[in-house]
C-alpha positions as CSV (number, residue, x, y, z in Angstrom):
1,X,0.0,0.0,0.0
2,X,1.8,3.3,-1.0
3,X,0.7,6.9,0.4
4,X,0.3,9.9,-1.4
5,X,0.6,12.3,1.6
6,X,1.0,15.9,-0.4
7,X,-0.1,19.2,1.2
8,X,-0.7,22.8,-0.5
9,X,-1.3,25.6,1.6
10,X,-2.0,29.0,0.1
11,X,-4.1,32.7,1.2
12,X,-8.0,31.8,1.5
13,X,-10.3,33.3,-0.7
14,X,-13.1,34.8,2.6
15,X,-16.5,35.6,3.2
16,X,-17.2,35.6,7.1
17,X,-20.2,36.1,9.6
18,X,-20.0,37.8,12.2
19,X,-17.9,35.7,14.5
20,X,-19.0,35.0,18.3
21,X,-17.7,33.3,21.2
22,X,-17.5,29.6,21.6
23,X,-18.4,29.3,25.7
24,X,-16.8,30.0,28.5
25,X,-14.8,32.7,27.2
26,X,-12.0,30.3,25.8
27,X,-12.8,29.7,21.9
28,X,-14.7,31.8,19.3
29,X,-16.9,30.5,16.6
30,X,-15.2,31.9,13.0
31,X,-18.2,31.1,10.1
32,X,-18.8,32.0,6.7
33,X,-17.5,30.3,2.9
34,X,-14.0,29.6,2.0
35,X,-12.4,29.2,-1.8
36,X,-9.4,28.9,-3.0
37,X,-7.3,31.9,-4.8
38,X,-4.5,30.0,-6.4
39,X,-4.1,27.3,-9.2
40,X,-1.4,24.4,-8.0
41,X,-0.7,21.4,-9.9
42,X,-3.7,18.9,-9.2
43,X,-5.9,21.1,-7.4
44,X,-9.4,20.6,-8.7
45,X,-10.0,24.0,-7.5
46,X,-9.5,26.8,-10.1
47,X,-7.9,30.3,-9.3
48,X,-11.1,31.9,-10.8
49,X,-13.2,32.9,-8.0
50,X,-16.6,33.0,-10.2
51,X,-15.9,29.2,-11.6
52,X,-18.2,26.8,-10.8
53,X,-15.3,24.8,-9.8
54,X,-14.4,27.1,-7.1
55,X,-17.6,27.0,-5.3
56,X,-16.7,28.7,-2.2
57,X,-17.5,25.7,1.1
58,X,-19.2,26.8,4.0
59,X,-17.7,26.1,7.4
60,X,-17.9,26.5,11.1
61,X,-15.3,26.3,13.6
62,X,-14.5,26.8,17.0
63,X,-10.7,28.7,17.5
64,X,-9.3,27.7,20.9
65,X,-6.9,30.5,22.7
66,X,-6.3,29.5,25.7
67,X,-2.6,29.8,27.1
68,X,-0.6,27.4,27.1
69,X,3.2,26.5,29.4
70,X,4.7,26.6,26.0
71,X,5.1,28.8,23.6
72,X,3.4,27.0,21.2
73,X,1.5,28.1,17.6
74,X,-2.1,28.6,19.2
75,X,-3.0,26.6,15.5
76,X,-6.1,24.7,15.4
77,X,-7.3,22.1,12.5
78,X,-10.7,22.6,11.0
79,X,-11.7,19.8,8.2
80,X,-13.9,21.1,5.3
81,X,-17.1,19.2,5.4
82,X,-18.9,17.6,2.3
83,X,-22.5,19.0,1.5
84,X,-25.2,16.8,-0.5
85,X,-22.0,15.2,-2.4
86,X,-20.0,18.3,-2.9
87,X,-16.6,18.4,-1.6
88,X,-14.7,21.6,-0.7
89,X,-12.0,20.6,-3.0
90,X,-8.8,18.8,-2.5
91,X,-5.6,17.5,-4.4
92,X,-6.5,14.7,-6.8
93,X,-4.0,11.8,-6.1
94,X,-0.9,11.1,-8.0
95,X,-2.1,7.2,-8.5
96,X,-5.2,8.0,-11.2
97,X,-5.1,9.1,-14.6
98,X,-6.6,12.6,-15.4
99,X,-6.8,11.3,-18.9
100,X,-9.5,8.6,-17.7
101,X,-12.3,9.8,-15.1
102,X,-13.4,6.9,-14.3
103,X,-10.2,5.3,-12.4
104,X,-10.9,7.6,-9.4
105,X,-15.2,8.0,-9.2
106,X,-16.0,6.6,-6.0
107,X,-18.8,3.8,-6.3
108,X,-20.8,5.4,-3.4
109,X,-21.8,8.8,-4.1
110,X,-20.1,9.7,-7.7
111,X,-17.5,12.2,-6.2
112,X,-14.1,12.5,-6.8
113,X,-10.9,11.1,-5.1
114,X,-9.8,14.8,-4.6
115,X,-8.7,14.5,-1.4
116,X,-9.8,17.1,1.3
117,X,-9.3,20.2,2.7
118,X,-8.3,21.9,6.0
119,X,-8.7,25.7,7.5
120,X,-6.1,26.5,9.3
121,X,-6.6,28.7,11.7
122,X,-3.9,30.3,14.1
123,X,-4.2,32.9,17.0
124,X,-1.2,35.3,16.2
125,X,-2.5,37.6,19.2
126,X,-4.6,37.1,21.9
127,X,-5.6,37.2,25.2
128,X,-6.1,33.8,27.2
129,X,-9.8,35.1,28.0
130,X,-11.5,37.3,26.2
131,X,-13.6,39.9,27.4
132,X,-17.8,39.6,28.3
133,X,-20.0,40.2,25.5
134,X,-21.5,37.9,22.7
135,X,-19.5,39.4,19.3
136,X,-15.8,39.8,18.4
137,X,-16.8,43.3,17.0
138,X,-15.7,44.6,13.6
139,X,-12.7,43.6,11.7
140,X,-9.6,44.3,9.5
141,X,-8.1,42.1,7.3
142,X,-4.6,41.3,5.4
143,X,-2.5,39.5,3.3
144,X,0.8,37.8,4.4
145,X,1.9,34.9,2.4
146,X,-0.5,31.7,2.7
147,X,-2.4,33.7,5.7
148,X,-5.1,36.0,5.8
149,X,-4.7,38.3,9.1
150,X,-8.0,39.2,10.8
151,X,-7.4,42.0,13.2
152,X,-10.0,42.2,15.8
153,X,-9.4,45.7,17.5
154,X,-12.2,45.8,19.6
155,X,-10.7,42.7,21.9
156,X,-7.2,42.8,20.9
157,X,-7.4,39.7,18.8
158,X,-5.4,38.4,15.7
159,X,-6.2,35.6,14.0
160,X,-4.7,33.8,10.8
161,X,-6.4,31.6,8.3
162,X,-4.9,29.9,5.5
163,X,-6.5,26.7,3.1
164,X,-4.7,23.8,2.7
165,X,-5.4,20.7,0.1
166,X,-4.4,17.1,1.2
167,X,-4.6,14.2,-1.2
168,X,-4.4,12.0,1.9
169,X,-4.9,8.9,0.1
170,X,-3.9,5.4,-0.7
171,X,-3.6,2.5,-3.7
172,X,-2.5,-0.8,-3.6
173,X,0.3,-0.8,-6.1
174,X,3.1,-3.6,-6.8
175,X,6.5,-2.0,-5.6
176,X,10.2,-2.6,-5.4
177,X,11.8,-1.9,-1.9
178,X,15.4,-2.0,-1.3
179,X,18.0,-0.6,0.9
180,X,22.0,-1.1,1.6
181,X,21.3,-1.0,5.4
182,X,18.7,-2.3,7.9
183,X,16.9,0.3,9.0
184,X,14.2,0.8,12.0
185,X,11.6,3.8,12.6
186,X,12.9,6.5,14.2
187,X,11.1,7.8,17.7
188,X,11.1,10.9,19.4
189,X,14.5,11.4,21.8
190,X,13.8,12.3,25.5
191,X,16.4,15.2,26.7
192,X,16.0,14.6,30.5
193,X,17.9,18.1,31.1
194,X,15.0,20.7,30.0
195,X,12.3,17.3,30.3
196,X,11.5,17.9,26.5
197,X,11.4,15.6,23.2
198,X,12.8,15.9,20.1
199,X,12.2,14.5,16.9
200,X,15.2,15.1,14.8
201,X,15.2,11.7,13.4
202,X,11.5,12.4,12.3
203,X,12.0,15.3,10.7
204,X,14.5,14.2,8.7
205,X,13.2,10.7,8.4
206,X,9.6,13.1,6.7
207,X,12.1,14.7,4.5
208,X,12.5,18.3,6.1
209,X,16.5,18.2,5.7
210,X,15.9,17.7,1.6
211,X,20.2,17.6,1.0
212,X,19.6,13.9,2.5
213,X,20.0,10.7,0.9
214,X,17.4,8.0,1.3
215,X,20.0,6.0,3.1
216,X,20.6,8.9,5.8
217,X,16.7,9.5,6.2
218,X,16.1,5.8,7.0
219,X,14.1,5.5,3.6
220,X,13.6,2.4,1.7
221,X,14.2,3.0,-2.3
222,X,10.3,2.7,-3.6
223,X,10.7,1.7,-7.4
224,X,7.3,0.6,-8.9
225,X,7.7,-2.8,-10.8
226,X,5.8,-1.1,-13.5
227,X,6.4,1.8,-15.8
228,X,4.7,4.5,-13.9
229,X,3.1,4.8,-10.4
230,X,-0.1,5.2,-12.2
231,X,-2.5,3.0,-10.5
232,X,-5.2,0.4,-12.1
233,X,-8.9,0.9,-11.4
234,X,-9.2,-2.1,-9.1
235,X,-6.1,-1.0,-7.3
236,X,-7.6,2.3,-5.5
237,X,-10.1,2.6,-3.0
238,X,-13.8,2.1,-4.1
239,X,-14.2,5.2,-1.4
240,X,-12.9,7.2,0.8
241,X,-9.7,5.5,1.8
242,X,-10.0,3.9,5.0
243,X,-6.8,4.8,6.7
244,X,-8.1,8.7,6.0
245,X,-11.3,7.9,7.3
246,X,-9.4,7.4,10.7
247,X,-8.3,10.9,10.4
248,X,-11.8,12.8,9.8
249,X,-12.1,15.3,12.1
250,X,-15.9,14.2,12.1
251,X,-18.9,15.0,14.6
252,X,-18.7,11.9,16.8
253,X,-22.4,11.5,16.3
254,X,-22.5,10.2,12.8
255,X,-21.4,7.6,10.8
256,X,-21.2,8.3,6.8
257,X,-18.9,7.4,4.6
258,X,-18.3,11.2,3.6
259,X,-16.4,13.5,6.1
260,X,-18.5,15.5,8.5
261,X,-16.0,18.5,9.0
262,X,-16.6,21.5,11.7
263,X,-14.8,19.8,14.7
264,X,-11.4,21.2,15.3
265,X,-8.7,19.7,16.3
266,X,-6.2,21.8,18.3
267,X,-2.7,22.0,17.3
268,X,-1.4,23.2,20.4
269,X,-1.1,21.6,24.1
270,X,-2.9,22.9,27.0
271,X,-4.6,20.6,29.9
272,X,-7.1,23.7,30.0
273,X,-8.3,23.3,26.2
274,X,-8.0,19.4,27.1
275,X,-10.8,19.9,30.3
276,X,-13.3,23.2,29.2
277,X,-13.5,22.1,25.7
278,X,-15.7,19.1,24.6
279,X,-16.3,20.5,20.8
280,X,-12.3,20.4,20.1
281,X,-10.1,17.2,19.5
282,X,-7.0,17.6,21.0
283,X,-4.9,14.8,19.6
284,X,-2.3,12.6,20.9
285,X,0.5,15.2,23.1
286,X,3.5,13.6,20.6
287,X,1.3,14.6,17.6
288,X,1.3,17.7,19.1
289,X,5.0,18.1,19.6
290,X,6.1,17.2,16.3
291,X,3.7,19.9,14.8
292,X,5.0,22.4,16.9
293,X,9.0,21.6,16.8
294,X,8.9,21.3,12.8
295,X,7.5,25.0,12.7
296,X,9.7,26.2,15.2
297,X,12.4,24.7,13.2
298,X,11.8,26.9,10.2
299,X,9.2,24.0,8.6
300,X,6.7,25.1,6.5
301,X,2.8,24.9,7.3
302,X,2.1,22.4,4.6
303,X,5.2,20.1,5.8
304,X,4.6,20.3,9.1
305,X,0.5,18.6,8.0
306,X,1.6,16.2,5.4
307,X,4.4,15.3,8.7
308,X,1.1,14.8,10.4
309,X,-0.7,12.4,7.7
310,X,2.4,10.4,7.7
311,X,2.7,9.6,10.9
312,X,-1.1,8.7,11.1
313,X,-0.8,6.9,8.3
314,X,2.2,4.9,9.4
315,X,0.5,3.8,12.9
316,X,-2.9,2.8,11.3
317,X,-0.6,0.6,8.7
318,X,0.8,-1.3,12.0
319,X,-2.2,-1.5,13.7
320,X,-3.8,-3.0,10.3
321,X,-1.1,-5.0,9.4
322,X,-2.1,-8.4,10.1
323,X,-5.1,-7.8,7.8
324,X,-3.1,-5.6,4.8
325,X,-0.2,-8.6,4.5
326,X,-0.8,-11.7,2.7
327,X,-2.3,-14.7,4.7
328,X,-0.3,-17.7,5.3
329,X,-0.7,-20.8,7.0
330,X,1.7,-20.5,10.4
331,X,2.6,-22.7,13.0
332,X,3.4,-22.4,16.5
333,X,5.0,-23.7,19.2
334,X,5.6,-22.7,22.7
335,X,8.1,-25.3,23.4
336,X,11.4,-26.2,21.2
337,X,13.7,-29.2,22.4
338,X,17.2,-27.8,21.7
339,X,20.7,-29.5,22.8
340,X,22.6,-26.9,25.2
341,X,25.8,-27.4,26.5
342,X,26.5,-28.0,29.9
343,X,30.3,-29.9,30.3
344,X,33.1,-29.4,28.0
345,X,33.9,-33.4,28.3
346,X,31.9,-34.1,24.8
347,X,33.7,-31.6,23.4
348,X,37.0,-32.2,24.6
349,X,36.7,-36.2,23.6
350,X,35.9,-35.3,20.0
351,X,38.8,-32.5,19.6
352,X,41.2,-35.8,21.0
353,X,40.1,-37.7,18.7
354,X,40.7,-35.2,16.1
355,X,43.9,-34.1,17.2
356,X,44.9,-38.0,16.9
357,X,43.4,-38.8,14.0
358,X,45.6,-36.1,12.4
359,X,48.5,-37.0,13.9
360,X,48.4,-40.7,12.6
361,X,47.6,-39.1,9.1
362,X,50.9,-36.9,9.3
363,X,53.3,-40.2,10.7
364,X,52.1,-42.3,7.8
365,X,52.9,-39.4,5.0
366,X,56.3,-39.0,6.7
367,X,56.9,-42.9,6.9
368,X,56.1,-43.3,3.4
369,X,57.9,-40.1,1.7
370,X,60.9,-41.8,3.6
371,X,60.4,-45.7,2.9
372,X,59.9,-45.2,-0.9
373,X,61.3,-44.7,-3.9
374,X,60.0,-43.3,-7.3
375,X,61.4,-44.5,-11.1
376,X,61.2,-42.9,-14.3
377,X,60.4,-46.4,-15.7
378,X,57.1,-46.9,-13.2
379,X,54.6,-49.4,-15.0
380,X,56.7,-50.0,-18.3
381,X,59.0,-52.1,-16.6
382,X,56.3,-55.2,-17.8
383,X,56.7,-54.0,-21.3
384,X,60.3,-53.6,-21.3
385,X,61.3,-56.7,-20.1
386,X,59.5,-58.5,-23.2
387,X,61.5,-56.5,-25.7
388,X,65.1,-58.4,-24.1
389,X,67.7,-59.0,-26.6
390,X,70.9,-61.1,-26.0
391,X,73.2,-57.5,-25.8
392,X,70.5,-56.4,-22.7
393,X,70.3,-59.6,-20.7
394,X,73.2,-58.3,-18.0
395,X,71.7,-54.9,-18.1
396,X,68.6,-56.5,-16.8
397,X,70.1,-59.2,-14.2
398,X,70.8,-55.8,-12.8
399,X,68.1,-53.4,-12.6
400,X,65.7,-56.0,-12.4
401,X,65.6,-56.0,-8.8
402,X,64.0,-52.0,-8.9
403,X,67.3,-50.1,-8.4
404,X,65.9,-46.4,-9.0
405,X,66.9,-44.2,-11.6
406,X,70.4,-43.0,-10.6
407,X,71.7,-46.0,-10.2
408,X,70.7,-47.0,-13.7
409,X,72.5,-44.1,-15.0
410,X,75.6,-44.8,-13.0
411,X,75.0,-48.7,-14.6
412,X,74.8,-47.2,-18.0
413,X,77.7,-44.7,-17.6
414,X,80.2,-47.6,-16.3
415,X,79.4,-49.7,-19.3
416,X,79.6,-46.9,-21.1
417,X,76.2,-47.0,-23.1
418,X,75.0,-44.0,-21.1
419,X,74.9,-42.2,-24.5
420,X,73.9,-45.1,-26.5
421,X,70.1,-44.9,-28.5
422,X,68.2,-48.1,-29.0
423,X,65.1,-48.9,-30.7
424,X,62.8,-51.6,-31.5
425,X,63.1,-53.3,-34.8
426,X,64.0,-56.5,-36.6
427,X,67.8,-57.8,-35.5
428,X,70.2,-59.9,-38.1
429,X,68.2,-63.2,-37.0
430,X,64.6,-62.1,-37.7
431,X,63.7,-61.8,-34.1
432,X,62.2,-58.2,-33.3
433,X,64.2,-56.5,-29.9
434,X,66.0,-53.5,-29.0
435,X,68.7,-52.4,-31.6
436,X,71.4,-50.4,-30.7
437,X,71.3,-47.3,-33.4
């Protein structure tokens, strides 16, 4: 299963109600429609504000600003909902064709794999209670990069809302994985000095250090065994995938497919927000801190979510593992007989023997290197001796007894025939021997 985590962020296009507070003081309620003003690469959404396409969504959402110990981004999440099977938007996933429709309609409703959308919304400045009274007051807005800056003067108030597209989606596609190393996933370091994390080794493992190899990251090499990562029609979800469907920052009261949107999730750790707050998720504390360190370190908004979808991703994987690999039949045992040693005497009997055994082998090769003798003759002596001729028959009273070479040359040389060539062939009296040439 491969994920297809991107994340654009960019300056909302805005048309707001009259925001309010959200109860007890602690949160207001920011409402109105929300578009998108830029054109990035497969974003369904185009940059022209009267376009169909560009429907502006309706939302709702509660912005917590209570303090915090830390000085954390007061940021919270707010998921765009889905109204009578209109989406907000979202990136359209990098597994589909855009040449062919079909491979990414959903069989349920007839929308779009186009991913979904998320209001950010951050409190630049802000009090940790605001004052009495029922309405934020009038407003003043700007633009700074990807964030629209509402000034509240009235109660001393900034806030900051930017749009971001997620494809957050999945497709089961047949994949090469490789690596020179073992590698394991990173976790976050404890520093038991200032009692903080860190997650150094995620952030680089997410890719926010980009002058990293694969290798250094802790990456596998993904090569797809086909020619593209292009996905086949049965390989992508029939619907919303499921591991996004964990994600959905949903009303806990209902249980479509779609996502219900309009429940904030807050970005930010305070055991306040955690305790006064029913309407706002506040996620897992490590979530937290790894949102909050990879800003702080000069990450980007978009990084810092698509950081977020990854590691969601990656523990729904492991807790869905079981079903998502390929089922074979197992066995298992809670008992193994094994041999274990417990004296050396076994092993010390054997290594005698072996120590023997080689000696005997190395007295044997000595006794015979010095007990024997080697001749150039060897095996011909049988067909020499039939070739005897009367001028050989002292020669061979002689050597016959096996003298070894050298003392057939000193024969030879003291009968001076050392130099002498014979041959077989036909002698004066018809008989075939060895003739001296």
């Amino acid at each position: 299963m491969v994920l297809d985590n991107r994340v654009t962020c960019q300056i909302p296009m805005l048309y707001l109600a009259p925001s309010r507070y959200g109860g007890l003081f602690t949160s207001t309620v920011v409402s109105g429609f929300i578009g998108a003003t830029r054109l990035t690469p497969r974003l369904n959404n185009t940059a022209i504000p009267d376009e169909h396409d560009n429907e502006a969504s309706p939302f709702t959402c509660y912005v917590p600003f209570l303090g915090s110990v830390t000085k954390d981004h007061r940021i919270a999440l707010c998921q765009l909902p889905e109204f009578d099977n209109t989406g907000p938007g979202g990136l359209i996933s990098e597994f589909p064709s855009l040449t062919n429709l079909t491979d990414y309609i959903t069989g349920v409703n007839g929308s779009q794999h186009l991913g979904t959308a998320y209001i950010v919304l951050n409190v630049e400045l802000g009090d940790d209670q605001l004052p009495e009274g029922d309405n934020l007051g009038s407003v003043s807005s700007y633009e700074r990069g990807i964030w629209q800056d509402l000034e509240y003067k009235d109660v001393n108030l900034t806030l900051s809302i930017s749009l971001c597209y997620a494809a957050f989606t999945t497709a089961n596609l047949p994949v090469r994985m490789s690596s020179p190393k073992n590698r394991t996933e990173p976790s976050p370091k404890y520093n038991s000095t200032n009692q903080t994390y860190r997650f150094d080794d995620i952030r680089a493992l997410y890719g926010q250090e980009r002058d990293k190899s694969n290798m250094a990251r802790g990456l596998l090499d993904l090569t797809p065994i086909r020619a593209s990562w292009l996905a086949q029609s049965d390989e992508l979800p029939i619907n919303d995938p499921w591991i996004r469907g964990l994600a959905n920052l949903g009303s806990y009261h209902h249980y479509a497919l779609d996502m219900e949107g309009n429940i904030p999730a807050s970005l930010w750790q305070s055991w306040c927000l955690e305790v006064n707050s029913p309407n706002i998720i506040c996620p897992d504390p490590m979530h937290l801190r790894l949102f909050q360190e990879i800003l702080n370190t000069g990450g980007s908004l978009a990084f810092a979510l698509q950081s977020l979808i990854s590691s969601l991703a990656s523990i729904n994987y492991y807790d869905k593992l079981a079903l998502l690999d390929e089922s074979e039949k197992v066995q298992q045992a809670y008992f193994m007989t094994s041999n274990a040693p417990v004296r050396h005497a076994g092993f010390i009997a054997v290594a005698a023997v072996m120590v023997f055994h080689m000696l005997m082998v190395i007295i044997c090769l000595a006794t015979f290197l010095a007990g024997t003798k080697w001749s150039i003759l060897g095996n011909t002596w049988c067909s020499v001796a039939q070739l005897v001729a009367s001028a050989t028959i002292d020669f061979w009273d002689k050597a016959a007894n096996g003298m070894p070479d050298r003392s057939v040359r000193e024969l030879l040389k003291a009968d001076g025939r050392n130099r002498a060539r014979v041959g077989v062939s036909e002698d004066d009296y018809g008989a075939v021997g060895l003739v001296e040439k």
